[in-house]
N, C-alpha and C positions, 0 to 999 in steps of 0.2 A: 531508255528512261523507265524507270521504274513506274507502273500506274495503282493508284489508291483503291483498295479492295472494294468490294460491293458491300452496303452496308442493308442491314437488315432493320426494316420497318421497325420502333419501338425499341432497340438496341439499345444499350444504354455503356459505352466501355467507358473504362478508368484509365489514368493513368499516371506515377510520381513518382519523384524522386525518393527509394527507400532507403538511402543513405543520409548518415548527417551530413550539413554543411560543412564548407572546408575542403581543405585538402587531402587525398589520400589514395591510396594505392591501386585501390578500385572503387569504382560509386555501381550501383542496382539501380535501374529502372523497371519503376513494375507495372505489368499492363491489365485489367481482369476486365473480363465481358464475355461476350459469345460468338463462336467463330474467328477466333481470333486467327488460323491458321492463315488466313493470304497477310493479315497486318505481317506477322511474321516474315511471311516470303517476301515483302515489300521491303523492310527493314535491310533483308539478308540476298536478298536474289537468289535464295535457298529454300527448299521443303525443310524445317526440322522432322527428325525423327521425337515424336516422348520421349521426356525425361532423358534427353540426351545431349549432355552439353555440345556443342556445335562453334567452334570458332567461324571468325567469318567476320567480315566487314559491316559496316554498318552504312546504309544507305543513306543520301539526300535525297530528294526527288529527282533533280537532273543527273542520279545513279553517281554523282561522287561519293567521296568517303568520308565520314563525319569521323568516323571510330572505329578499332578495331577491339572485337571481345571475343563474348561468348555468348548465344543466346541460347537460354532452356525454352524450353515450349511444356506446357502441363494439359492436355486436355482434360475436360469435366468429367468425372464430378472428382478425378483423383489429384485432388489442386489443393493449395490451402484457403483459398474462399469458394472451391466446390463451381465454381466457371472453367473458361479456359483460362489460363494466366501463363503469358512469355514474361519474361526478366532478362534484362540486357545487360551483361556485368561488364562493364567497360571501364575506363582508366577516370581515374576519383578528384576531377578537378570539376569545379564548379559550373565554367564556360560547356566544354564537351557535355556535360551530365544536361543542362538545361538545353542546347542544341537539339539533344538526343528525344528529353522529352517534347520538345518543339515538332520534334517529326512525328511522332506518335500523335499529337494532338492535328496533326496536320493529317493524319491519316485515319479522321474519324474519331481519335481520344477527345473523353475531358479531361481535367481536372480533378483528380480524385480530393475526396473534402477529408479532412483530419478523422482518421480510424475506419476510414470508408472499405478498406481489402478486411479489417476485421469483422466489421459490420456484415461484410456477405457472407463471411465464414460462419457466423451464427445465425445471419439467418436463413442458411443453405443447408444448417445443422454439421458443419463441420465443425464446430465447438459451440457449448451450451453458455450461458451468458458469464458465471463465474470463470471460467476457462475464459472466454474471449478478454475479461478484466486481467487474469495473469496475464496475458501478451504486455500491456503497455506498464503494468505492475515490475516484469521482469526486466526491461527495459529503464525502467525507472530505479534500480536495486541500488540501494547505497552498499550496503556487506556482500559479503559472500552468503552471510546466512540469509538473508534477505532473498538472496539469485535463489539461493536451492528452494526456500518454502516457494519462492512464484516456481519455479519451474512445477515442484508438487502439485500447486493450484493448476500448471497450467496442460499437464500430464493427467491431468480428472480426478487426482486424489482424493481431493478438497469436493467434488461435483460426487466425487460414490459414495461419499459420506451421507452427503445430503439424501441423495436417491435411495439408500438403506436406512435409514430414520423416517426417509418417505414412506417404502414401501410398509415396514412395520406399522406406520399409520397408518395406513391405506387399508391394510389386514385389520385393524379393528374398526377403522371407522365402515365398513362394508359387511361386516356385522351388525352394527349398529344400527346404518342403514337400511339393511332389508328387514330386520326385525320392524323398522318402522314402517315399511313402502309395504309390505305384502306381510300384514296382521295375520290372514286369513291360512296362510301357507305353513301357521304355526313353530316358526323361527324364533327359537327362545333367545336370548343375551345372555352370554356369559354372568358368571354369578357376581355381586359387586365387588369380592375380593378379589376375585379373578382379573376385572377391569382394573380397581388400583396397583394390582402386582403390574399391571400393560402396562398402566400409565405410569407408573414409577420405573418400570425400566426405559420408558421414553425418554422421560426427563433426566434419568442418568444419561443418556445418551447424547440431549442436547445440549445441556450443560459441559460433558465432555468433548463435542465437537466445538462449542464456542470457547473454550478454553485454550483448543489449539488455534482459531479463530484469531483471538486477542493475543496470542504468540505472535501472530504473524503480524498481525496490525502493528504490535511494536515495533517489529523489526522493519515496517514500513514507515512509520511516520515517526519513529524515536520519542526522547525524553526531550522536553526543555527543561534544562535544568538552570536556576538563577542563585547565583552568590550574593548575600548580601551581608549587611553589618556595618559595623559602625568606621569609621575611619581605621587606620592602622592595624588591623587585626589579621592582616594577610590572605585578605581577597584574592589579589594579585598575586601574590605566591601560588595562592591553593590555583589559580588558572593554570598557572606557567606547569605545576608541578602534572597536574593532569593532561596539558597537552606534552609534555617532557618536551618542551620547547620554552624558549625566553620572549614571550608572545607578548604580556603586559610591563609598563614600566613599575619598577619597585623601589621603594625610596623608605627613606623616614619621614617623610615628611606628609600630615594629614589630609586628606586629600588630591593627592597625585592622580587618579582614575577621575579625569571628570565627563566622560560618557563610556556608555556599553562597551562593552570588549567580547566579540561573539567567535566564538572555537565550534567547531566540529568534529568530536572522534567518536572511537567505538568501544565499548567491553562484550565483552564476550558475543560479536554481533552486532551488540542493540547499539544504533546509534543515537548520543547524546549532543543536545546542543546547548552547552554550556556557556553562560554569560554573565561576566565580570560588571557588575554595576558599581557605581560614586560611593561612597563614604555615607553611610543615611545620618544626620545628624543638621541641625539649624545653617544653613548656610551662609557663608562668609561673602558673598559676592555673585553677582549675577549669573555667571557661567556655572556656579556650583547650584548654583540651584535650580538651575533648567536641568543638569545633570541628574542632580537627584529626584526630578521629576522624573525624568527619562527611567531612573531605576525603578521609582515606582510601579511606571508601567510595564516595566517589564514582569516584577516580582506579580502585577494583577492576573498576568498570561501564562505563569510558569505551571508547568506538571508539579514541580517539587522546588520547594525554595527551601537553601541551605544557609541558612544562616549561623555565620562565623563569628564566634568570639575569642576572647584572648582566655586561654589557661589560667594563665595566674590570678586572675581575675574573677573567672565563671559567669555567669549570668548576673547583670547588673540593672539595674532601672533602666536603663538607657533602652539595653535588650529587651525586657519585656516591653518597652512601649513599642519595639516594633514588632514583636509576636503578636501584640495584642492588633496589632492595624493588619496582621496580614489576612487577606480573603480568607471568609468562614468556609472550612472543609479542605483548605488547601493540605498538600502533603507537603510533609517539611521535616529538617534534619537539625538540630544543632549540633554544631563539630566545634570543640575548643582546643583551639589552634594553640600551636608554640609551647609544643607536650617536653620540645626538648631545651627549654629554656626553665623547664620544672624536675620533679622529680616523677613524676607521675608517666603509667605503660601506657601503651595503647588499645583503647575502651570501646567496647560497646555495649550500650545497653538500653531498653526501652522503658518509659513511665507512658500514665496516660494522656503526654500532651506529642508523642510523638516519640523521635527516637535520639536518641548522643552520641557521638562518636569522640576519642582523643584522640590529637594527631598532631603529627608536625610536617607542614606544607615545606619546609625548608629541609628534611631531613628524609621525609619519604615516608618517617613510621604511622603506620595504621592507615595509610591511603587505602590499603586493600580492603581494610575494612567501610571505608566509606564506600568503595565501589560495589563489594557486595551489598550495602545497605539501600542501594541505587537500583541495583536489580530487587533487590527484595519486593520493595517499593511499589517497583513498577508491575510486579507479578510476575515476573521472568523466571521460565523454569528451563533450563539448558537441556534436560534430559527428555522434553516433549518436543517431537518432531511440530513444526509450524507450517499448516498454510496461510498464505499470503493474501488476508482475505479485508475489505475493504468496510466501512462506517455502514451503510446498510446492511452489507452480510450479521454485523454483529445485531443490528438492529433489528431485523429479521428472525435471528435466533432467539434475541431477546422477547418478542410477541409470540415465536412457537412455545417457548417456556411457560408463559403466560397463560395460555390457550390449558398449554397439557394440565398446567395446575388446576386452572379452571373448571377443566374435565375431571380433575380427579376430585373436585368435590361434588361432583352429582354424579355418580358412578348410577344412581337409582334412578334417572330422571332420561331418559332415551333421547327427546328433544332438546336438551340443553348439552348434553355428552355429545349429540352430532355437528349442532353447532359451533361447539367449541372445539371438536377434532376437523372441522372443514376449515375455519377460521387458522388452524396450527397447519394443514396440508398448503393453507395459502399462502402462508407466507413460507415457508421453504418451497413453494415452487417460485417466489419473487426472488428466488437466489439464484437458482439458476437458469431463470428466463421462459418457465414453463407459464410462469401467470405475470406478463409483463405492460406496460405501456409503454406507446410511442413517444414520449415524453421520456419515461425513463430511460429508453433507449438514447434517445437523443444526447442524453446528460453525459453518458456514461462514454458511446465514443467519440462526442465533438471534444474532450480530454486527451485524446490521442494526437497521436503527431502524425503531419501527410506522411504519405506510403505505409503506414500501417495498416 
C-alpha cells in the first residue's frame, strides 16, 4: 500500500482538473506546490525523472489502479507557476479524472480556486501580470486572429512594449529627478525644447501602443451590431444575407420578426454580434409591442446601429423619428435596401450625420461595402498586428497619455514635470503588475477557470 508523503509545515499544494468537462480523449490533472516529488511516487510507485514523460499506472491508496497515463514531473523554478508541478494525462472521462483528483486531495492537495496555477505563475514572476491575462484571454479566442494577438500578449510582446515606453520614461523622469533631489551637485535639465521633443516622442509611442491595444480589444469583445427599421424594409434579409444562412423568417407580411434574432460571425477576424430586431413603428397588438420594446433595448446597448430603409423610398418621416430617438453619440449606418428593385449601383458615402450604404440584402450587391463600413467604424486596421489587450490595459494607456500631455505643458516647471512623469510611470507599471493591488489581483484571476 502505497503511504501519503510527509508534508511540510505551511505547505500550501494545489490541485484541478485542467481539462474541460465532458468527454474526451485525455483529461490533465494539475498538481503545484512544493515538494511534490514522493506525491508523485505515491500516485505512480515510481521516481519521475524531469520533464520526462513517464507511463505508468496510477495509484489508489490500497495500490489498486484508478488509471493508466502519463505523468510529467517539473521541479521548481523550471515549471509554469515556478513550483514543483506533476500533471497526470490520463483518459478524458469525467468519473476517472474526478477519482484521480480525489487522490491527489487525499494525498495533502486542495482544491485549486479559479486562475490559482496562473496566479503563482505571476507571482513567482514566471509571467508579468498582462502575460498572465493572455492565458485565459487565449483560451477565451473567438477568431483565429484573436488566438494569435493573445498568443502575442502572451509570448511578452504586448509586456516589451510597455517596458520600453517605461524605460524611455524612466530616462527622463531621472533627470528630472535628480536635478530636483541634489540642487547642490549642479545637475542642469535638459532645455525645454529638448523635454518637449521627449515628451512628444512618448506620446507618439503611447498613442501607438494603445492603438494596437484597441486592435486587440476588438478582436476580443467584437461589435454589437443592431438592425433596425421600420417594418418590411428587409431586416430579416439583411441577417440571413450576412450570416449566408436562412436563420430569420421572411415574408411579406409587416411585422413577422416579433423578438430579437441574435447571429454571431466574423469579418475579417473581428467578431460581430448582429441582431435582427421587430419592425419599429406603433404596435398592433400586445406581443408587438413588447417586441419593439425589446428592440429598443437592444438598439440603447448596440456599438453601431444600422438602420434599414427601403430604396425606393429613401429616408422618410418615419425614419427620422427613429434617428432622432437613437442614444446621442451612438454610431450608426443607414443602408437603403432593395437597390435591385431600382435602378440605382451600389453606394457609399458619408454626410455629417453619419454614413449610407446601397445595397440589396436579397441580391448580395454592396454587402461588401457595408462590411467594410463595419470595420471602418469600429477602427479596424488589418494591416496592424494586435495585442490582446484588456479595458484596463486601454485605460491605463489612456492616463499615461494624459500624464505625458500634462508634462509637456510645464517643460519649465521641474516639480510639476516630475509629478506628472511618476503619475504616467504608474500607470504603465499597473499593466503589467509592477504597481498592483491585491484587489486587483483578485478580480483579474477569480475570471479564470479551475486548473488554470
Amino acid at each position: 500500500m502505497a503511504e501519503k508523503p510527509p508534508t511540510t509545515p505551511g505547505s500550501d499544494t494545489i490541485a484541478a482538473v485542467a481539462t474541460a468537462p465532458g468527454r474526451g480523449g485525455i483529461g490533465v490533472v494539475r498538481i503545484s506546490g512544493h515538494g511534490l516529488l514522493p506525491l508523485a511516487e505515491a500516485l505512480s510507485g515510481k521516481s519521475p525523472q524531469p520533464r520526462v514523460a513517464m507511463r505508468t499506472d496510477f495509484l489508489a491508496d490500497d495500490g489498486s489502479v484508478i488509471d493508466t497515463g502519463l505523468l510529467l514531473y517539473f521541479p521548481a523554478p523550471r515549471s509554469f507557476t515556478g513550483e514543483d508541478v506533476v500533471e497526470l494525462h490520463g483518459h478524458g472521462g469525467n468519473v476517472i479524472l474526478h477519482m484521480l483528483l480525489a487522490r491527489c486531495l487525499d494525498l495533502g492537495a486542495r482544491l485549486a480556486e479559479p486562475g490559482e496555477f496562473t496566479r503563482r505563475a505571476y507571482l513567482n514572476g514566471k509571467l508579468d501580470l498582462a502575460q498572465a491575462e493572455a492565458v485565459i484571454d487565449l483560451v477565451d479566442a473567438m477568431t483565429a486572429a484573436a488566438a494569435k494577438g493573445a498568443i502575442r500578449s502572451l509570448r511578452g510582446e504586448f509586456s516589451a512594449e510597455i517596458c520600453k515606453l517605461r524605460d524611455q520614461l524612466v530616462e527622463l523622469r531621472t533627470l528630472v529627478e535628480a536635478a530636483l533631489d541634489f540642487p547642490d551637485e549642479e545637475i542642469e535639465l535638459p532645455r525645454a525644447t529638448e523635454i518637449r521633443e521627449w515628451l512628444e516622442r512618448l506620446q507618439a509611442k503611447t498613442a501607438e501602443i494603445a492603438s494596437r491595444a484597441q486592435q486587440g480589444r476588438l478582436l476580443q469583445s467584437g461589435l454589437s451590431v443592431v438592425i433596425a427599421g421600420r417594418p418590411n424594409v428587409g431586416k430579416s434579409s439583411l441577417l440571413n444575407r450576412l450570416a449566408d444562412d436562412e436563420l430569420a423568417i421572411v415574408t411579406p407580411l409587416a411585422g413577422t420578426t416579433r423578438d430579437a434574432i441574435r447571429i454571431t460571425l466574423q469579418i475579417e477576424g473581428v467578431p460581430l454580434r448582429v441582431v435582427d430586431t421587430a419592425g419599429l413603428r406603433d404596435a398592433f397588438d400586445e406581443i408587438e409591442r413588447i417586441g419593439i420594446e425589446r428592440a429598443w433595448r437592444e438598439i440603447e446597448n448596440a456599438d453601431i446601429v444600422l438602420l434599414l430603409v427601403d430604396a425606393r423610398e429613401g429616408v422618410r418621416e418615419a425614419d427620422e423619428a427613429i434617428l432622432a430617438r437613437l442614444p446621442a453619440g451612438s454610431k450608426r449606418i443607414i443602408a437603403h435596401n432593395k437597390i435591385d428593385l431600382t435602378e440605382r449601383l451600389p453606394e457609399w458615402h458619408e454626410d455629417g450625420s453619419g454614413s449610407a450604404i446601397w445595397l440589396s440584402a436579397r441580391t448580395g450587391d454592396g454587402i461588401d461595402l457595408l462590411q467594410r463600413e463595419l470595420l471602418r467604424i469600429a477602427g479596424w486596421h488589418p494591416d496592424e498586428p494586435a495585442f490582446i489587450a484588456r479595458e484596463r490595459h486601454l485605460r491605463a494607456l489612456a492616463r499615461t497619455l494624459e500624464c505625458l500631455q500634462a508634462a509637456h505643458a510645464h517643460p519649465g516647471s521641474p516639480e510639476l514635470l516630475a509629478e506628472e512623469l511618476r503619475l504616467a510611470q504608474r500607470s504603465l507599471g499597473a499593466i503589467t503588475g509592477e504597481i498592483s493591488s491585491d484587489d486587483l489581483l483578485g478580480e483579474i484571476f477569480g475570471r479564470f477557470c479551475i486548473g488554470k
